[in-house]
C-alpha positions in Angstrom: 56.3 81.7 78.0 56.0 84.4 75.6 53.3 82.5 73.7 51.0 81.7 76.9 51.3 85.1 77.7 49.9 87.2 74.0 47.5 84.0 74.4 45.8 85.1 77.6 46.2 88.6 76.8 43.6 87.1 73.7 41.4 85.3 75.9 41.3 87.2 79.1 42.6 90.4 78.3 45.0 90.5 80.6 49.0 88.5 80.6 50.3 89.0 84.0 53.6 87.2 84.9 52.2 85.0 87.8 48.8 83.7 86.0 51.2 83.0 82.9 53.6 81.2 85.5 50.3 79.1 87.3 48.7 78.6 83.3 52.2 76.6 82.6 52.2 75.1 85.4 48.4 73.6 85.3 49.6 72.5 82.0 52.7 70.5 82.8 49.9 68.6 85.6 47.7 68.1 83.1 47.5 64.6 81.6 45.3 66.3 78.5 43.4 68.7 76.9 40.6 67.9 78.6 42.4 68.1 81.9 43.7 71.1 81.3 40.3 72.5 80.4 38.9 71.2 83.8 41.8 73.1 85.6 41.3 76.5 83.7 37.1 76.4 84.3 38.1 75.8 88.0 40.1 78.8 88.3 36.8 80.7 86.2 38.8 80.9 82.7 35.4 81.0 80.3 35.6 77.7 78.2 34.9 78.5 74.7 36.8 77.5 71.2 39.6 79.6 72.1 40.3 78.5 74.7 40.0 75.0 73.6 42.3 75.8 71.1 44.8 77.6 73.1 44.0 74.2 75.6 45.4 72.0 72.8 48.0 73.7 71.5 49.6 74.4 75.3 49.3 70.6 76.0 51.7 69.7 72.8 54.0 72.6 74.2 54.7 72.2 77.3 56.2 69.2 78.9 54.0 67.4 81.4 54.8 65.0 84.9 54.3 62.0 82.6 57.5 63.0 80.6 59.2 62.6 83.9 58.1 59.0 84.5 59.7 58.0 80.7 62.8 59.4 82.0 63.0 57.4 85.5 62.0 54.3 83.6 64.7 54.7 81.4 67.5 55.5 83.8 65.7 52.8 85.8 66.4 50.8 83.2 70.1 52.2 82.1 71.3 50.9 85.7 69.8 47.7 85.6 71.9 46.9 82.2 74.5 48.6 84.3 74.2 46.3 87.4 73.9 42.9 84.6 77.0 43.4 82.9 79.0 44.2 85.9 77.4 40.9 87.1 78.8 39.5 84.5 82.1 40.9 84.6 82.4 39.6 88.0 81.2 36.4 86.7 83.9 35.7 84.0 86.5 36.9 86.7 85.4 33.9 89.0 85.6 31.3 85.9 88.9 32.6 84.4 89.9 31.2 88.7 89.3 27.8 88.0 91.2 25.0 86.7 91.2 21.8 85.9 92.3 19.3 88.1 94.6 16.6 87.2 93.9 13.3 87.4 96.2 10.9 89.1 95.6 7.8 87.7 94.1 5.8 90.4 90.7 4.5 90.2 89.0 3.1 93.1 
């Protein structure tokens, strides 16, 4: 947060808490640089090689909403392992029930 802000300061001239806040936050939405660019021309940030810079060097700091898609996947995943091996718990359960049956010596 610190960062973003002295970087505005640089470009803008100006590092208030709630822009700093909203730049962050168009970051983490922001699938990449070029997104992120977009976002900060629509809100009238002048697009020049600072800021392109500061653009790509936010992006590789800041977590985005695609992060949080890895992390359902995999505990998407961790159940489903979860949900197979108590399957086949359940399973060995139910074979360690049966037996063998005898046989009684008559054949029709």
């Amino acid at each position: 947060k610190r960062w973003v802000s002295d970087e505005l300061h640089g470009l803008l001239g100006i590092s208030e808490g709630t822009l700093v806040d909203y730049v962050i936050a168009l970051a983490k939405r922001s699938k990449d640089e070029a997104a992120l660019l977009s976002a900060l021309r629509d809100n009238d940030i002048p697009i020049d090689d600072k800021s392109r810079a500061f653009a790509v060097k936010l992006i590789k700091k800041v977590p985005r909403g695609e992060d949080t898609g890895a992390v359902a996947r995999a505990a998407k995943q961790k159940q489903q392992e979860k949900d197979r091996q108590a399957q086949q718990v359940n399973m060995l359960k139910q074979n360690q029930e049966y037996t063998l049956l005898e046989d009684d010596g008559e054949e029709e």
